[in-house]
GUROKE-486068 format. One line per field, with one value per residue: residue in three letters; residue number from 1; x, y, z of N, C-alpha, C in turn. Coordinates in steps of 0.2 Angstrom, whole numbers. Layout:
GUROKE-486068
residuo	(ala ...)
num	(NUM ...)
nx	(X ...)
ny	(Y ...)
nz	(Z ...)
cax	(X ...)
cay	(Y ...)
caz	(Z ...)
cx	(X ...)
cy	(Y ...)
cz	(Z ...)
***
This chain:
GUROKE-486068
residuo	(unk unk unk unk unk unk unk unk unk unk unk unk unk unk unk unk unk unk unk unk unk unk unk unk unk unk unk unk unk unk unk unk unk unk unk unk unk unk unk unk unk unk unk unk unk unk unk unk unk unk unk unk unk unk unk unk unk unk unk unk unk unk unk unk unk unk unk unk unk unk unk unk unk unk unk unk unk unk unk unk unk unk unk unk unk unk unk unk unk unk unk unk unk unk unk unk unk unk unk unk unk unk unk unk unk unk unk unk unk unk unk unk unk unk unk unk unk unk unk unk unk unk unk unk unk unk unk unk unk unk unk unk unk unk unk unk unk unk unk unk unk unk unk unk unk unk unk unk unk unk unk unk unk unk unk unk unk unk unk unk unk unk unk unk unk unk unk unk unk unk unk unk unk unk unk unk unk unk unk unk unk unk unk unk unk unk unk unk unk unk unk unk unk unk unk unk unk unk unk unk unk unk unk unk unk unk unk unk unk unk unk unk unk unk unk unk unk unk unk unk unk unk unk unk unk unk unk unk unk unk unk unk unk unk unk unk unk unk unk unk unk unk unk unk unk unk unk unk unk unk unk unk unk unk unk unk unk unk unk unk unk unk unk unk unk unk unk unk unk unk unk unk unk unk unk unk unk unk unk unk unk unk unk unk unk unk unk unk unk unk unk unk unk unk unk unk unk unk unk unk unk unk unk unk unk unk unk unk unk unk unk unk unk unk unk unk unk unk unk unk unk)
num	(1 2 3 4 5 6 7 8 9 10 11 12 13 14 15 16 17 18 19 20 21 22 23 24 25 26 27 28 29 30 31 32 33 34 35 36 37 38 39 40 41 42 43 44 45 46 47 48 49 50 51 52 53 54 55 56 57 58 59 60 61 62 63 64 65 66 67 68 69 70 71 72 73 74 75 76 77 78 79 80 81 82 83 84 85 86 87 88 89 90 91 92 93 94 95 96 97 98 99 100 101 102 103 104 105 106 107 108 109 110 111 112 113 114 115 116 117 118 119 120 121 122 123 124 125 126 127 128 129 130 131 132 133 134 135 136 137 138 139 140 141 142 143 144 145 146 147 148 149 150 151 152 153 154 155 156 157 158 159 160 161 162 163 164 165 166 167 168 169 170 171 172 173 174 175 176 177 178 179 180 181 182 183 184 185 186 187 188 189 190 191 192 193 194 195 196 197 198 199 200 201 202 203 204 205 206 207 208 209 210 211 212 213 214 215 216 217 218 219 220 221 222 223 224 225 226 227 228 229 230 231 232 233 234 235 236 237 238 239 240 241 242 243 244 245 246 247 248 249 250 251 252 253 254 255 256 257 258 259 260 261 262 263 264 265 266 267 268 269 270 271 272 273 274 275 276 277 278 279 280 281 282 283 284 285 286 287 288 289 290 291 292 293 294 295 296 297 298 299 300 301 302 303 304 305 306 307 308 309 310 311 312 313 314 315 316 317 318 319 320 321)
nx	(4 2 12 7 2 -9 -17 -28 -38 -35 -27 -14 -11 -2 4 13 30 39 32 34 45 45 37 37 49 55 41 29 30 18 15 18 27 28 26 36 48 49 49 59 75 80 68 63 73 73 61 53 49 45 31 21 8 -4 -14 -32 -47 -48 -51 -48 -34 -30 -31 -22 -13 -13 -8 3 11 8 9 12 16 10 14 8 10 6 -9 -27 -30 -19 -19 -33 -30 -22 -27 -37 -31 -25 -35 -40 -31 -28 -18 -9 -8 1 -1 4 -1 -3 -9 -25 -36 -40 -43 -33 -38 -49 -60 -68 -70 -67 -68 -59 -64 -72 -66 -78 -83 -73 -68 -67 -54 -44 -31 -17 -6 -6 5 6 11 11 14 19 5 0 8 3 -3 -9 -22 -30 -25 -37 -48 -48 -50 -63 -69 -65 -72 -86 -85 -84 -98 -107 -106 -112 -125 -129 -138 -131 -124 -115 -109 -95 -90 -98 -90 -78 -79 -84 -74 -65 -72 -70 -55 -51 -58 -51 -36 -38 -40 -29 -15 -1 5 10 -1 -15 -24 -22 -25 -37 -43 -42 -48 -60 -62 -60 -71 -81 -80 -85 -97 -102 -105 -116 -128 -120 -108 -113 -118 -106 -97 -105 -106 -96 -89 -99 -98 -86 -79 -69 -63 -60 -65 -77 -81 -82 -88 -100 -102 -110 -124 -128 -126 -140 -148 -146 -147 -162 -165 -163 -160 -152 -140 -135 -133 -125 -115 -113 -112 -98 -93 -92 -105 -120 -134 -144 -134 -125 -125 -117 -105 -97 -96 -88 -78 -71 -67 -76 -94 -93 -101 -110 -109 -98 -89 -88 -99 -111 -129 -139 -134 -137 -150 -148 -137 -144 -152 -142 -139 -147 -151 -140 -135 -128 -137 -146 -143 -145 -159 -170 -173 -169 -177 -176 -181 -179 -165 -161 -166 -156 -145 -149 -151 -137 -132)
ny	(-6 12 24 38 56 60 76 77 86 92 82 69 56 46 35 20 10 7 19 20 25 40 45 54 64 62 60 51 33 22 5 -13 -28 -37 -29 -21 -25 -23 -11 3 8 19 26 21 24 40 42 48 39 25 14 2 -6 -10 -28 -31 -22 -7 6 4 -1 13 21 18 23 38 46 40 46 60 74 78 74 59 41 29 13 0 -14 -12 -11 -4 8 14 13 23 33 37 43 52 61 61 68 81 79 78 61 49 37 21 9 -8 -18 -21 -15 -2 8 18 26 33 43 35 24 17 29 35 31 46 56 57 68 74 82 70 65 59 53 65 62 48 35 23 8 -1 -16 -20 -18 -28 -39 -52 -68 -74 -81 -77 -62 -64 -66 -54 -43 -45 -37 -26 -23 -25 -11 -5 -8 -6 11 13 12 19 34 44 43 46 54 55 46 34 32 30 18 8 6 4 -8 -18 -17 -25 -37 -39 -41 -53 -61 -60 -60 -55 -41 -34 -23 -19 -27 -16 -2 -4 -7 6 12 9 11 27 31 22 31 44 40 31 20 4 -9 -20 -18 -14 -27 -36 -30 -34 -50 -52 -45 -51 -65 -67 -72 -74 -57 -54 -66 -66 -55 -60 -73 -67 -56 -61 -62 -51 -44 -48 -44 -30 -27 -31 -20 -9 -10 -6 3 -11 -18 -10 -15 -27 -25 -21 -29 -39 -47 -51 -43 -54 -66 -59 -65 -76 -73 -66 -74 -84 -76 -74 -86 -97 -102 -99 -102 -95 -105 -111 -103 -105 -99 -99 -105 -99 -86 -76 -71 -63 -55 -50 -40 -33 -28 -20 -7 -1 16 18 10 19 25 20 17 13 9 -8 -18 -27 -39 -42 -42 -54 -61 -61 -66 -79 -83 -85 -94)
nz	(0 -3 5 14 23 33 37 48 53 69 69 66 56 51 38 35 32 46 54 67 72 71 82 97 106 124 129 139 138 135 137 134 141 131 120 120 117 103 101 97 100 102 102 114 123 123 131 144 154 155 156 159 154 166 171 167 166 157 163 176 176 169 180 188 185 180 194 193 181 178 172 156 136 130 123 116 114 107 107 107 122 129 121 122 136 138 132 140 151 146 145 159 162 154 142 126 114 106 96 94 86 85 81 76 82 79 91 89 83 85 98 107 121 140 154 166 183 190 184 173 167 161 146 131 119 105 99 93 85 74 71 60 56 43 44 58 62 59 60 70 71 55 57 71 65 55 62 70 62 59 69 65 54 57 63 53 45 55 55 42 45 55 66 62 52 38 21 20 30 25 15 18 27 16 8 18 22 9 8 21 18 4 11 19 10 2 8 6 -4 13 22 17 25 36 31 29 42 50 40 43 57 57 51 60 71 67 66 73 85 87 88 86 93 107 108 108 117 130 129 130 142 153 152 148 137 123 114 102 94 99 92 77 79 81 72 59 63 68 58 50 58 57 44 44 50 42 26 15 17 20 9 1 8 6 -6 -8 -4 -13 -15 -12 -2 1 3 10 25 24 17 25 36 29 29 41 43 46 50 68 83 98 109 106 110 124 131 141 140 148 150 141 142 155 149 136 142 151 139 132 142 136 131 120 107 104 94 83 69 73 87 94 108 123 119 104 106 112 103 92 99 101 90 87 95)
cax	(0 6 12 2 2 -13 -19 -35 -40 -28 -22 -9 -11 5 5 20 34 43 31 36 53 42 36 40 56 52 36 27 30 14 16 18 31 28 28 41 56 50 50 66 80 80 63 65 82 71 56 53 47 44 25 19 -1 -6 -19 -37 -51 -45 -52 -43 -27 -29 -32 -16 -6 -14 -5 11 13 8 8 16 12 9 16 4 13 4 -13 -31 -30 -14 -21 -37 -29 -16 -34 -40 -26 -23 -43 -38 -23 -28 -14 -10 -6 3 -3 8 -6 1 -16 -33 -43 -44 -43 -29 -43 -56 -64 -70 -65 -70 -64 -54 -69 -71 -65 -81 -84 -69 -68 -66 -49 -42 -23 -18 -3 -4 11 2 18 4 18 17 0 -3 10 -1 -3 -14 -28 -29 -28 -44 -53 -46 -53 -70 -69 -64 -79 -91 -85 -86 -104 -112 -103 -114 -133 -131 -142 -127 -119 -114 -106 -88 -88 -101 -87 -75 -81 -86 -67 -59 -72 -67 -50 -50 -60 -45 -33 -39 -40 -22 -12 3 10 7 -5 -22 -29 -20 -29 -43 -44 -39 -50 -66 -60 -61 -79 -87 -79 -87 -106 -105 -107 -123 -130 -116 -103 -116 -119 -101 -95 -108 -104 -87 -90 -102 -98 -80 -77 -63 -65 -58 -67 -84 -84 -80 -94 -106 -106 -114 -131 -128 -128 -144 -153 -145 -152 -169 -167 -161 -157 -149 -133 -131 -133 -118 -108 -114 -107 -90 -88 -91 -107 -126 -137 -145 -126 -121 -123 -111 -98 -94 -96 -81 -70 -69 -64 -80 -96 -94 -108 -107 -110 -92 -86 -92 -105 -117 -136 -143 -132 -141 -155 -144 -134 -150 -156 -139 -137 -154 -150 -137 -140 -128 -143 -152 -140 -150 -166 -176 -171 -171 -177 -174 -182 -175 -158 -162 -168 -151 -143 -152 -149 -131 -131)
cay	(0 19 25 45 57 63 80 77 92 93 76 70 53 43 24 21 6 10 23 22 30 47 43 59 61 66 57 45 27 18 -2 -19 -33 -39 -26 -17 -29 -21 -2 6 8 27 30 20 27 46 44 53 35 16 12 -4 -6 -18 -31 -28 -17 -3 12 1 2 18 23 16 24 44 50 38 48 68 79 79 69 50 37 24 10 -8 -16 -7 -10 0 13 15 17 30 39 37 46 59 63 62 75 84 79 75 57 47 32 15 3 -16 -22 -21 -13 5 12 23 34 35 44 30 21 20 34 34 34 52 60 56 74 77 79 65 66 54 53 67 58 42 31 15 3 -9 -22 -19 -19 -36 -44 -57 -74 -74 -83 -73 -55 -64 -63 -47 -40 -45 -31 -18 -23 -23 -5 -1 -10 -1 17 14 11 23 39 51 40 53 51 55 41 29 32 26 12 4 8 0 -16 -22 -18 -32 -46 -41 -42 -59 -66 -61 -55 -52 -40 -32 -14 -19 -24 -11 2 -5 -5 14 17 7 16 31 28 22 37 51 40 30 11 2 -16 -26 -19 -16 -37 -39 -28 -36 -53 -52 -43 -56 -73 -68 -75 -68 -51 -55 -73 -65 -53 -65 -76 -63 -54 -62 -63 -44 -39 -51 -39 -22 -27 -29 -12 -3 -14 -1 1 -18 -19 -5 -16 -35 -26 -17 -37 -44 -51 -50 -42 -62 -67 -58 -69 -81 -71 -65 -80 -86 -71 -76 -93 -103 -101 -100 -100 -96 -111 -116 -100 -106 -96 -103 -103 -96 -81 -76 -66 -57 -51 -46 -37 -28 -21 -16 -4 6 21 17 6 25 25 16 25 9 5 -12 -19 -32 -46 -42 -43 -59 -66 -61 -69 -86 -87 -85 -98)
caz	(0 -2 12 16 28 33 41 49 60 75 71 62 53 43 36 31 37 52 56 76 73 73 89 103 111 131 132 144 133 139 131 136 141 123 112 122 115 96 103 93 105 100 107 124 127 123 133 149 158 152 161 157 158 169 166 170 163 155 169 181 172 169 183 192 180 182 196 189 175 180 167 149 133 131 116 118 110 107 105 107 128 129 117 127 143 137 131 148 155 142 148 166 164 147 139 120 114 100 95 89 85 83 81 70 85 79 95 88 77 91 106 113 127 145 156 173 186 193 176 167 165 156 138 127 115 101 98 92 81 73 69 58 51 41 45 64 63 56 65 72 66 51 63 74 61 52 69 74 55 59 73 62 48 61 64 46 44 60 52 39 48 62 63 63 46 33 17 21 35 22 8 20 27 10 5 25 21 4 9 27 13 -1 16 21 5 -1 14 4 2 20 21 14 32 42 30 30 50 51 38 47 63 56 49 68 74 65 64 81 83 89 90 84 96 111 109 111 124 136 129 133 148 157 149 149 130 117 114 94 94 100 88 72 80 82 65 53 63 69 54 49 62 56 37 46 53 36 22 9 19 21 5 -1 12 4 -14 -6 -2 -18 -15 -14 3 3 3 16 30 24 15 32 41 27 29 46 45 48 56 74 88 106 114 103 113 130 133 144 137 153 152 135 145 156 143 133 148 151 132 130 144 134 128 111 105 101 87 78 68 74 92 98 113 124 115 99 108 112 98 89 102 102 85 85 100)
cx	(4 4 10 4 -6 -16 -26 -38 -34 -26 -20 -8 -4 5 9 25 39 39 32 40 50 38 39 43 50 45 35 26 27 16 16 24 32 29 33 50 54 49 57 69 79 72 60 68 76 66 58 50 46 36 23 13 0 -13 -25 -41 -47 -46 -47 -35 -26 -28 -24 -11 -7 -10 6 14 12 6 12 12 14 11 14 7 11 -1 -20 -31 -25 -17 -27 -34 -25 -23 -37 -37 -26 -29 -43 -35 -25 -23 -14 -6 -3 2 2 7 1 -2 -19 -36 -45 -43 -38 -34 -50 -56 -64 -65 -69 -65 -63 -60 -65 -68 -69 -81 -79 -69 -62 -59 -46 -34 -21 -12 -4 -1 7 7 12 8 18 9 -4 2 9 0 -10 -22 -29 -32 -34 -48 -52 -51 -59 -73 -67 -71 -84 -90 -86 -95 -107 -110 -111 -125 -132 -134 -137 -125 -120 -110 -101 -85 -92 -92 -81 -74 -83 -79 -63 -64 -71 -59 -49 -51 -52 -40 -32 -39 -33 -18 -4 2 4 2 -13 -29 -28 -25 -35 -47 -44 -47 -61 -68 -64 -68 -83 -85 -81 -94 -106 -105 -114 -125 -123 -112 -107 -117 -111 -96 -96 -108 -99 -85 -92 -103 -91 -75 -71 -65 -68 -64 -77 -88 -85 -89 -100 -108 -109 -122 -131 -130 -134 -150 -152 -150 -160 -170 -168 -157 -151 -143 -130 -131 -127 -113 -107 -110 -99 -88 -87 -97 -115 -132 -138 -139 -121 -116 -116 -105 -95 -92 -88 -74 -69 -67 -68 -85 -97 -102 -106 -105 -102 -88 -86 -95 -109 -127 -140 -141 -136 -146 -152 -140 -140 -151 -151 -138 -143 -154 -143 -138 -137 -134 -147 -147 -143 -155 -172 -170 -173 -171 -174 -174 -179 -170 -156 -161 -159 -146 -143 -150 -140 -127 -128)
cy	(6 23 32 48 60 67 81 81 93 85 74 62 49 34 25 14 10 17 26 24 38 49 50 56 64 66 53 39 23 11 -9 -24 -33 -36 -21 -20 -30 -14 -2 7 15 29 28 23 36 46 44 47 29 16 6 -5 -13 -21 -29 -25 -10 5 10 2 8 23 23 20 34 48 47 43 57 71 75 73 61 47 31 18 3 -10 -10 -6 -4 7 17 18 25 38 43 42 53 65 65 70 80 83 74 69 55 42 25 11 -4 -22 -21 -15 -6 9 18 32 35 39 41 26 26 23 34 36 42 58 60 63 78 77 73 68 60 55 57 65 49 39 24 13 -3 -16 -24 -22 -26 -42 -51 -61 -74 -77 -78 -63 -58 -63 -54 -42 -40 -38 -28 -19 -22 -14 -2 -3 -5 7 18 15 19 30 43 48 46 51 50 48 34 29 28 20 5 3 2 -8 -18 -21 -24 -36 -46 -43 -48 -63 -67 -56 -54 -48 -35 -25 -17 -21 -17 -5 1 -5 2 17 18 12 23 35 28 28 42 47 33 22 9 -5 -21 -26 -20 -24 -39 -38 -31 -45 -54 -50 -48 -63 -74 -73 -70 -65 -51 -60 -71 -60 -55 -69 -71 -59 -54 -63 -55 -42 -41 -44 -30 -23 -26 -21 -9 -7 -10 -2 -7 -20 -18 -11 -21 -33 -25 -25 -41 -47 -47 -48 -49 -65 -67 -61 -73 -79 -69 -70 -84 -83 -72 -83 -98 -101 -102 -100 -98 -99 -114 -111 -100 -103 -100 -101 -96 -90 -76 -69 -61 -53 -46 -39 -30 -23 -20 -10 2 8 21 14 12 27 23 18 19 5 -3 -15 -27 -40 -46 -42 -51 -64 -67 -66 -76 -89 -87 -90 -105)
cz	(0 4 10 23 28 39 43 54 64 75 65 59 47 45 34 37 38 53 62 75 73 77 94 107 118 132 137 140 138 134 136 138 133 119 115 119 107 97 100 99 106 104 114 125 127 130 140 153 152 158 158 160 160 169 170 166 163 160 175 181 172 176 190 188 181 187 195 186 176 174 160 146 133 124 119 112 111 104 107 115 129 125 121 133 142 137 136 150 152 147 154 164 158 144 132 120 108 102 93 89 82 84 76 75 83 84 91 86 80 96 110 118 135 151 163 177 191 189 170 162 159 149 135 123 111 100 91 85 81 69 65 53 49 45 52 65 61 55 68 70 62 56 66 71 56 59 70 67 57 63 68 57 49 62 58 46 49 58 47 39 54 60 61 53 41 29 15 26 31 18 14 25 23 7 10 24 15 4 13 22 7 5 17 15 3 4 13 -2 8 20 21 22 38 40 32 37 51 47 41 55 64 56 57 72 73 67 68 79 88 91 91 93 107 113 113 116 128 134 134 139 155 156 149 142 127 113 105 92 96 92 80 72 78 74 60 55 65 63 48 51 60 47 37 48 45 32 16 12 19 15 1 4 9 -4 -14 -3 -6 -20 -14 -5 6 3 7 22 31 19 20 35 35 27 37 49 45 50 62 75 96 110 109 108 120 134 135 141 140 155 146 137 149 151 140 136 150 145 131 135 142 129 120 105 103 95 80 74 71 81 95 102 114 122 107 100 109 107 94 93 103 95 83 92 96)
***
């Protein structure tokens, strides 16, 4: 892929290999054991501390790290937890971040993420530089970057229903999903998922996410399943229930994949390796209604121009058992 830089507001976007070497000297390098021994010597040796997140929910982490780190800016160096938490912190303290995704999850080109209890009020902030080495980013072992893909598609697919969706975040969402299916079908040479992650990202950031990811948050939450692994499972029937909502988008998304609305289903269900189900992912049956019960209570599900209640939370649910 050709590498870019791009100026987007007060943030500063560049794909390109070895993008980490433009990483800030004299910052706080948030990161991992793991990805700490592929960090450049040059911007270890620079930074104004080494924090390593520790494991746990992301507020939680963050939270331990907030008076760790004081003032100045952050070079969030890892997967989307680590990215998250740096966000967390920035929020805390106001201060700006730089991103070095070495993942699918997006976080880099988001707001979201949940915020260090006692700083809800603060404003939200997305990383003001992002570093995206494709090569970095897709790291993983193929297995693995097909699941992790499926999250980023769902964030292009729900980009594309929600009420905010507009045609600058439709166009790139249609662009970041036939990029992940060209990605997963022919994964060399390297780029075409990383874009297409960035640009899915991009996409649920400007026009919000809704069912799919509400399902899988409180999955993953209350059944305690893999995070990647639930959401692979879960999207080919999410987005059975989003076509019901408003089929025209799912429709734009079933051709930007090659294939036909009625098609759908199962073009997904083969870019992610197989149809799963939950009960493969040990979800217990009986959690099913809890679950329901919790995501029908949040308020992203008003995203939606037809909001669904708890029985149609359900139902998705049962059928994806």
């Amino acid at each position: 892929m050709k590498p870019f830089r791009w100026q987007d507001g007060e943030r500063l976007i560049r794909f390109e290999p070895g993008a980490g070497r433009h990483a800030w000297t004299d910052a706080h390098l948030l990161t991992t054991e793991r990805a700490l021994a592929e960090i450049p010597d040059e911007v270890r040796e620079s930074a104004a501390g080494v924090h390593h997140v520790p494991r746990g929910g992301v507020p939680e982490a963050a939270a331990a790290l907030v008076s760790e780190l004081g003032g100045g800016r952050i070079v969030a160096w890892g997967g989307g937890r680590v990215i998250d938490t740096a966000k967390a912190v920035a929020q805390a303290r106001r201060v700006e971040v730089c991103a070095v995704p070495t993942t699918l999850s997006g976080a880099e080109m988001t707001r979201g993420g949940r915020p260090v209890p006692g700083y809800e009020s603060e404003p939200r902030s997305r990383p003001a530089l992002v570093l995206a080495d494709p090569a970095a980013m897709q790291s993983a072992s193929f297995e693995w970057l097909r699941l992790s893909a499926m999250n980023a598609l769902a964030h292009a697919a729900e980009a594309l229903v929600t009420t905010a969706a507009n045609p600058v975040a439709s166009m790139a969402a249609l662009r970041g999903a036939a990029l992940l299916a060209q990605g997963i079908e022919q994964p060399a040479p390297p780029g075409r998922l990383a874009l297409g992650s960035l640009l899915s990202a991009y996409a649920m950031d400007s026009a919000g996410y809704a069912l799919h990811h509400v399902l899988c948050q409180t999955i993953v939450r209350m059944a305690g399943s893999d995070h990647a692994a639930t959401n692979a499972c879960m999207l080919p029937f999410t987005l059975d229930a989003l076509a019901a909502i408003d089929a025209r988008p799912m429709r734009e998304l079933a051709q930007a994949l090659g294939t036909e609305l009625e098609g759908l289903h199962d073009r997904v269900s083969r870019l992610a390796g197989g149809e799963r189900r939950l009960s493969d992912l040990g979800v217990a049956h009986d959690v099913l209604g809890p679950v329901a019960a919790a995501a029908a209570a949040r308020p992203d599900l008003g995203n939606l121009p037809v909001r669904p209640d708890e029985q149609d939370l359900l139902r998705v649910l049962e059928s994806a058992w």
